[in-house]
C-alpha positions as CSV (number, residue, x, y, z in Angstrom):
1,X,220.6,215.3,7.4
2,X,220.0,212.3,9.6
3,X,216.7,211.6,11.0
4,X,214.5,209.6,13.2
5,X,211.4,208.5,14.3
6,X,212.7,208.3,18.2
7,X,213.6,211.0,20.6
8,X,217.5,211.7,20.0
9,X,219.8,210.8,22.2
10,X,221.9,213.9,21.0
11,X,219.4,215.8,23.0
12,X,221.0,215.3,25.9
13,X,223.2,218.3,26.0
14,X,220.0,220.4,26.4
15,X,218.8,218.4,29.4
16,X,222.3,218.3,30.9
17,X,222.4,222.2,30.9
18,X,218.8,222.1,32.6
19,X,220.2,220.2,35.5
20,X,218.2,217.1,35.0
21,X,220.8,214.9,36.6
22,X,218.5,212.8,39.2
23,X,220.7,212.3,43.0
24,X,222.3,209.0,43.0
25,X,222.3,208.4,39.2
26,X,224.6,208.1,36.6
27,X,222.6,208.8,33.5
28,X,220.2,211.5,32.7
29,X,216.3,211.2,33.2
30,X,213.9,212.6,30.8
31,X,213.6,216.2,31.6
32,X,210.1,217.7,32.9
33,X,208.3,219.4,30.1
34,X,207.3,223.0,31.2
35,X,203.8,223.7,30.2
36,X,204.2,227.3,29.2
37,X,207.1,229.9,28.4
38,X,207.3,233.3,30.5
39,X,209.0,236.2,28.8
40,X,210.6,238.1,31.4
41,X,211.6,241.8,31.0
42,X,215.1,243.0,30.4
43,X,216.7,246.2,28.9
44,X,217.2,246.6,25.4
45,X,220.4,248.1,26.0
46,X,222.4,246.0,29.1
47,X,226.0,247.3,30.6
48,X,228.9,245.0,29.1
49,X,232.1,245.6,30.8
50,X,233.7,247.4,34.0
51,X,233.6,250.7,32.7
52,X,229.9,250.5,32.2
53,X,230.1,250.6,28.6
54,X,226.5,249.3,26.7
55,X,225.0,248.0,24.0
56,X,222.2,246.9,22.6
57,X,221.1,242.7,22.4
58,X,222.6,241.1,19.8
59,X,220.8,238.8,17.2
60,X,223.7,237.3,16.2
61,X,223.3,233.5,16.7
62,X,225.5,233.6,19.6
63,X,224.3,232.8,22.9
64,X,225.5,234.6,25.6
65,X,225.1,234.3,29.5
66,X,224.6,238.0,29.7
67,X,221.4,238.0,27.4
68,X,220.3,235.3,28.3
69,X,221.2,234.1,32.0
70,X,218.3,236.5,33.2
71,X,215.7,234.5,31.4
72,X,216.1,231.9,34.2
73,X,216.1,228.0,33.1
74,X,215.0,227.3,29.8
75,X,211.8,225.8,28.9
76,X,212.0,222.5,27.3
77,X,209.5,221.6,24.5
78,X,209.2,218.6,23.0
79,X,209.2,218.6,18.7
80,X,207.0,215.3,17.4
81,X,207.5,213.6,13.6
82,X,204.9,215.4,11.7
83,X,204.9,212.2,9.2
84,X,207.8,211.0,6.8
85,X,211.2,210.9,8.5
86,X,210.2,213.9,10.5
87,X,212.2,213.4,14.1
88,X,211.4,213.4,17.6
89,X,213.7,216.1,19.8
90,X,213.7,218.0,22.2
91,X,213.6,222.5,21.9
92,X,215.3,224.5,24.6
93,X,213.2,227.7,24.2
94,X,214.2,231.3,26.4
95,X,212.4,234.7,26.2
96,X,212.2,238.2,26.8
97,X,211.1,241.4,26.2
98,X,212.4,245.1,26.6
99,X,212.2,248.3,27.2
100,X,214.6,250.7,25.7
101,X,216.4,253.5,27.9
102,X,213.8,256.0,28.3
103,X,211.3,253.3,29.8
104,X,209.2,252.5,26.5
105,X,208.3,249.2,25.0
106,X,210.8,248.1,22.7
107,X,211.3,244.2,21.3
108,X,210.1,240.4,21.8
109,X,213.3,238.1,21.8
110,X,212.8,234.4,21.2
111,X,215.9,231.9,21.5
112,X,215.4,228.3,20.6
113,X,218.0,225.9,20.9
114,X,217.6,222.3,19.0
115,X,220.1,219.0,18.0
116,X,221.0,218.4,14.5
117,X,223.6,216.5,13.1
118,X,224.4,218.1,9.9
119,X,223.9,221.7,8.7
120,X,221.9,222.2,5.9
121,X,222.6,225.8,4.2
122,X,221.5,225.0,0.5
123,X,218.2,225.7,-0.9
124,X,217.8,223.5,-4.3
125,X,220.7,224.8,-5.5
126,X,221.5,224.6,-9.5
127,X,224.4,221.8,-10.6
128,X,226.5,221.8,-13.1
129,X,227.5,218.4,-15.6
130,X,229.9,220.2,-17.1
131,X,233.7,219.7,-17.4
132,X,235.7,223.1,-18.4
133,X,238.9,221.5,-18.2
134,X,240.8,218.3,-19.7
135,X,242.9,216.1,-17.4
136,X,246.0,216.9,-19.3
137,X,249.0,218.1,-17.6
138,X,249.1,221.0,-18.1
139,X,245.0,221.1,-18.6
140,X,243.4,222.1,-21.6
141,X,240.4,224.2,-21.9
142,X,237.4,221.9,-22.9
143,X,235.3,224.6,-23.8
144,X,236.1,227.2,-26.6
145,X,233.1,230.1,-25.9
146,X,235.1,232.1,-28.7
147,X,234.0,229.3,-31.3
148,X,230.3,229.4,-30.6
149,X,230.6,226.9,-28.1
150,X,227.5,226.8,-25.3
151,X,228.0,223.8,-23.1
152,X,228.2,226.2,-20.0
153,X,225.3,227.5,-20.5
154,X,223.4,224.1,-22.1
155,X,219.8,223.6,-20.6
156,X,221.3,219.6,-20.7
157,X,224.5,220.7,-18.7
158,X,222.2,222.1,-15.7
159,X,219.4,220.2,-13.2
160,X,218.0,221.2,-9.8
161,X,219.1,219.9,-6.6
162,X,216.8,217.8,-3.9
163,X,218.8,219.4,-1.0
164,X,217.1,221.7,1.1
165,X,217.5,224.0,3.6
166,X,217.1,223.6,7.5
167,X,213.7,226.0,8.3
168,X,211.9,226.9,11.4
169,X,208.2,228.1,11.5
170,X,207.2,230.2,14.9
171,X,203.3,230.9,15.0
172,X,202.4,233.4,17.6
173,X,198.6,233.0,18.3
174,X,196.4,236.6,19.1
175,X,195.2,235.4,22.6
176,X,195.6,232.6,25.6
177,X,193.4,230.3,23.6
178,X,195.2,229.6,20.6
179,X,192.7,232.4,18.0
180,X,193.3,233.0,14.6
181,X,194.7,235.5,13.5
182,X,198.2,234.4,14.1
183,X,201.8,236.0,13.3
184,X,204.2,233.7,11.5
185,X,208.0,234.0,11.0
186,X,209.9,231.8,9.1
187,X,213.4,231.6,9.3
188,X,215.7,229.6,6.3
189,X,219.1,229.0,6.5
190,X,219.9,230.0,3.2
191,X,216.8,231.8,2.2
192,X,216.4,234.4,5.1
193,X,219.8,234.2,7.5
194,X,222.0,235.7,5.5
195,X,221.0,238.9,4.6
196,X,223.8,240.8,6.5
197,X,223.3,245.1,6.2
198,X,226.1,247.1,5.1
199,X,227.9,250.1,6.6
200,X,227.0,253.0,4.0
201,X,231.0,254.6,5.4
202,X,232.4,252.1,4.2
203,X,230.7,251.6,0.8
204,X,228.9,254.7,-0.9
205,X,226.6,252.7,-3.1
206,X,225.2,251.2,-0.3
207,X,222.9,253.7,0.6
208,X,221.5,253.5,-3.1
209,X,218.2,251.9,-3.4
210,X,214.6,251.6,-1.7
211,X,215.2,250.5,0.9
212,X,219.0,250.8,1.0
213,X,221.9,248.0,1.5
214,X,222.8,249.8,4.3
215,X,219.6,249.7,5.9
216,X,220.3,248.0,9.7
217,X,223.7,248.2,10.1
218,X,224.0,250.2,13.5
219,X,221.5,248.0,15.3
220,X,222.0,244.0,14.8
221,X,224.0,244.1,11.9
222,X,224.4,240.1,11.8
223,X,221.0,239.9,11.7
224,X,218.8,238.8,8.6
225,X,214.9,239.4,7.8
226,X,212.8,236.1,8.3
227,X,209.8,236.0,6.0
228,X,206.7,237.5,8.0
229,X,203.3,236.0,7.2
230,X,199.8,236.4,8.4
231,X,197.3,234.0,9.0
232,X,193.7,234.8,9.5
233,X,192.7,230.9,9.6
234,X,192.9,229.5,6.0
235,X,196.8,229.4,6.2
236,X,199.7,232.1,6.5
237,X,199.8,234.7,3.4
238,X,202.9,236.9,3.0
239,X,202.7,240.5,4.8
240,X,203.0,243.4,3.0
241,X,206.6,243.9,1.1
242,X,209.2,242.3,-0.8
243,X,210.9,239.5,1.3
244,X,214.5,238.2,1.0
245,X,215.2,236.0,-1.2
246,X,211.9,236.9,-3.8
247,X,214.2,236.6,-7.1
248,X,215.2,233.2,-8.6
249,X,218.1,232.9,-10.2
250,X,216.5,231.2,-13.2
251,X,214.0,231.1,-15.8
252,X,210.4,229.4,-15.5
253,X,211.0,225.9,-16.7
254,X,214.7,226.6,-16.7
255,X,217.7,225.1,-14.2
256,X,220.4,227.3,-16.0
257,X,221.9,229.9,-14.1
258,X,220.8,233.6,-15.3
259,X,223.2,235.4,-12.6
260,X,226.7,234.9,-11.1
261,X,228.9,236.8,-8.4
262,X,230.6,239.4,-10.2
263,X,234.4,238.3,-9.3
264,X,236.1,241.3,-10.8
265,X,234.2,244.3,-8.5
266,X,232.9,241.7,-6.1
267,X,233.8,242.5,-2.4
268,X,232.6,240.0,0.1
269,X,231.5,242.5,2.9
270,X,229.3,243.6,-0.3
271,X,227.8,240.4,-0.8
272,X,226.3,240.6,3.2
273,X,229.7,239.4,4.6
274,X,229.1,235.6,3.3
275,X,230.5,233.4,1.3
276,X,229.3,233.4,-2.2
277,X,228.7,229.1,-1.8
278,X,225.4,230.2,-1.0
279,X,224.7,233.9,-1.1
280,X,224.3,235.6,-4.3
281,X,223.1,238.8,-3.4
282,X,221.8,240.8,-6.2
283,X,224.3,244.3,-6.0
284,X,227.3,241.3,-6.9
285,X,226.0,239.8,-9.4
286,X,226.3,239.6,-13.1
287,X,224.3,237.6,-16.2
288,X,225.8,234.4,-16.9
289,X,227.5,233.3,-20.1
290,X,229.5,230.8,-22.1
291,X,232.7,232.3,-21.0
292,X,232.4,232.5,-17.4
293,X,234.7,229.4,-17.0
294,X,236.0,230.8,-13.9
295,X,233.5,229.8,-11.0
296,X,233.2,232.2,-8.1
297,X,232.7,229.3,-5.3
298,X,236.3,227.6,-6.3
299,X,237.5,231.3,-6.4
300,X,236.3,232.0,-3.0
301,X,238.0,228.4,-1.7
302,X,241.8,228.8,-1.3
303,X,241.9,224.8,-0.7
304,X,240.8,224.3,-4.1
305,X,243.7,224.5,-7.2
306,X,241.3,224.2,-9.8
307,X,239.0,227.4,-10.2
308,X,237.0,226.4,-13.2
309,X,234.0,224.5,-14.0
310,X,233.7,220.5,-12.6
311,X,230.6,218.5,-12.6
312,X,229.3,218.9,-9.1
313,X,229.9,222.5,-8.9
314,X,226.8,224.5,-8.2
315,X,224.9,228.0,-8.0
316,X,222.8,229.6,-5.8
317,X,219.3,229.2,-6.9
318,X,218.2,232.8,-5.4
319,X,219.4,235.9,-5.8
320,X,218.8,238.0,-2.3
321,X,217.5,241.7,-1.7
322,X,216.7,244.0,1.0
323,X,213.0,243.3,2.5
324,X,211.1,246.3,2.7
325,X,207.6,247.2,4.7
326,X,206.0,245.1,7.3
327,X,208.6,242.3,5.5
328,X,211.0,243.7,7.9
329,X,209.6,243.2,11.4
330,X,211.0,240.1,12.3
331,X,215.3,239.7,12.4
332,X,216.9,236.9,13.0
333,X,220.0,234.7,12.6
334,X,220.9,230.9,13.0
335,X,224.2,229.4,14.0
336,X,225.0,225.7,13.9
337,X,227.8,224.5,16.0
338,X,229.1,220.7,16.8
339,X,225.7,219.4,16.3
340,X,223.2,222.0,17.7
341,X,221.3,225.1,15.8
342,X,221.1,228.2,18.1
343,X,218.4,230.7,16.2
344,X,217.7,233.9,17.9
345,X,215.0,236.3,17.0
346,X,213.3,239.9,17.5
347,X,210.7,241.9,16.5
348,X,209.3,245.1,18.3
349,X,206.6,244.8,20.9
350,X,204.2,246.8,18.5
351,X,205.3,246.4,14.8
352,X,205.0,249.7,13.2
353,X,206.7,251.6,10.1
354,X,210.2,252.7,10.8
355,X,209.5,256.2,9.4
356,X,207.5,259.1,10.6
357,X,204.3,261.1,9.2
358,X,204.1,264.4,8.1
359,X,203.1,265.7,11.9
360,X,206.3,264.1,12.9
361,X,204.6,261.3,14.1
362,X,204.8,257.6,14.6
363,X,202.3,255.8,11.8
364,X,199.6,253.4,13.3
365,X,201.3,249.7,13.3
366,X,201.1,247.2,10.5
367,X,197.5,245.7,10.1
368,X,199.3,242.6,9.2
369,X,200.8,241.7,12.6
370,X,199.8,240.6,15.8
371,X,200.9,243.6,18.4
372,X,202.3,242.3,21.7
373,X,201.9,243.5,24.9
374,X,203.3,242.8,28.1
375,X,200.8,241.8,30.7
376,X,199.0,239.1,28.2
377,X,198.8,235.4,27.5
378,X,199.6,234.1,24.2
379,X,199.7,230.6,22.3
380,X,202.7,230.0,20.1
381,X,203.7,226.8,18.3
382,X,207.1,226.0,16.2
383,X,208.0,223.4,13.7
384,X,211.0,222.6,12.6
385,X,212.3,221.4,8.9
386,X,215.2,218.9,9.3
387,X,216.5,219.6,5.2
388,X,213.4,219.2,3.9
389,X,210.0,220.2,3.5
390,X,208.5,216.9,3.8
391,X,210.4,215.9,7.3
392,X,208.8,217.7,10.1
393,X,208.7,218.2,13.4
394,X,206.2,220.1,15.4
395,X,205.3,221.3,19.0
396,X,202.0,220.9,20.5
397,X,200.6,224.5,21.5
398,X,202.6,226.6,24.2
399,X,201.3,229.0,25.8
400,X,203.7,232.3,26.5
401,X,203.4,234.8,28.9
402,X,204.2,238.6,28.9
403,X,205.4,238.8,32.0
404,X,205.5,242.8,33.6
């Protein structure tokens, strides 16, 4: 990903769409910095066509002027190089919160809008040296697995890539000045966006597990589980739960894959609706051995003739899972287009568990999470990875309001 230690001229397209064109000129000014973001109310459900038909907000990645248009003009924050290559931009940021149809509190919606030239999906992923087939015409299979051979599966025929994902870090602050303890969602564009819920009537074995694949599939379906910390003042520690992407697709010490997408039953709506290039989750897969010299990416890639093995190829380095518990407060999802990420995300007002006690009631809320409530000041500050986890980028401290 390209980077900079000035502000981007790419940024422009946010200040264009704030109207920052001064009279008489024929170039664009540097937009005024709002000093705070107000979160305005909406409905969580909102009417959608002449026939009055609604449905609920969409996390989906895609911005649209009915979810959004209400918000008013965005706020425009400015991101600083946090040291290394880390860039200077500019962060369109929107809000609001709901209340559902019989007048309750409902969510907290955050869309943040930011340039980038390139898209960076991978995570580390695991690269292969070796060469299944000869150049021969026709090809010859290099590698005989029914002769003892191993080179597919060779510690010396694997090594871990330096590529990394594009991440975003959202701290929301407990009160107007800026106090610990502080919520913190982390979003990854391999790690956490892809974790797409699957409709349990369409595929049985779905509603198997705890929690179940099918968990989230009538409300924001396109919507993955960011990472949810908690961070009481000596730095953010995981909430309660298993989070997304928890198992590696590898040994301690070890770069070979252990896992695979299982080509024979694989069906991609089963593996979250994405492409197995970077999603491997974990009811697809199957172990990896010497004679898997078909590779599931060059499967999945009609452009591609040859399907096996080639130096170059590569493997996801996690294998994903439901989250479960106070893991899955926060939902969000990411989508990069001609240059600019568009990452939308929600979490209810109060962050509770989903399920009811014994008296039918709802359980007290998480004791890891900072409960919003309309009416109050907050402090909330983002930083941005541009493909790595040395490049940064981070706001100064915004303060958001609640508005009733």
């Amino acid at each position: 990903m390209i980077r900079a230690k000035f502000i981007r001229a790419g940024v422009l397209f946010a200040v264009a769409a704030a109207g920052t064109m001064s009279c008489g000129q024929n170039k664009f000014t540097q937009p005024s910095l709002l000093t705070g973001i107000v979160s305005v109310r909406a409905n969580e459900r909102f009417l959608n066509s002449a026939q009055r038909e609604s449905r609920e907000l969409l996390i989906d990645g895609r911005v649209t002027n009915i979810e959004w248009d209400l918000t008013g003009n965005p706020s425009v924050v400015l991101m600083e190089g946090g040291g290394g290559l880390g860039g200077s931009f500019y962060v369109l940021v929107r809000s609001l919160w709901t209340r559902d149809q019989f007048g309750n509190d409902a969510g907290f919606y955050l869309l943040l809008q930011w340039p980038d030239r390139t898209e960076d999906r991978l995570q580390e992923p695991l690269v292969t040296s070796a060469d299944v087939l000869s150049n021969k015409t026709p090809p010859d299979t290099l590698i005989d697995c029914t002769k003892g051979n191993d080179t597919l599966v060779r510690e010396s025929s694997w090594s871990r890539s330096s590529k990394q994902e594009d991440q975003v870090w959202i701290e929301i602050f407990s009160d107007s000045l800026g106090s610990f303890p502080a919520d913190v969602w982390r979003w990854g564009a391999e790690t956490t966006d892809p974790a797409t819920p699957v409709n349990a009537a369409e595929f049985i074995n779905a509603i198997t597990g705890n929690p179940p694949d099918s968990l989230g599939s009538t409300s924001h379906p396109g919507a993955g589980f960011l990472e949810d910390l908690y961070d009481m003042g000596a730095g953010p520690v995981r909430d309660r739960g298993n989070w997304t992407y928890m198992l590696d697709n590898f040994n301690p010490g070890s770069n070979v894959p252990l896992t695979i997408a299982d080509k024979g039953t694989r069906d991609t709506r089963l593996n979250r609706g994405k492409p197995v290039s970077y999603v491997l989750w974990h009811t697809v897969e199957k172990p990896f051995g010497p004679c898997d010299i078909n590779n599931p990416i060059r499967i999945d890639d009609a452009g591609v003739r040859d399907k096996t093995w080639n130096p170059g190829d590569y493997v996801p380095s996690f294998r994903l899972q439901t989250a479960s518990e106070s893991q899955r407060d926060v939902i969000g999802k990411g989508a990069w287009l001609m240059g600019k990420w568009a990452l939308e995300v929600r979490r209810n007002l109060i962050a509770r568990p989903a399920e009811l006690d014994s008296l039918n009631q709802q359980l007290p809320p998480w004791p890891d999470d900072i409960q919003l409530t309309p009416g109050r000041h907050y402090m909330m500050r983002l930083t941005i990875f541009d493909g790595s986890t040395k490049s940064t980028s981070k706001s100064p401290m915004i303060p958001i309001y609640l508005k009733p």
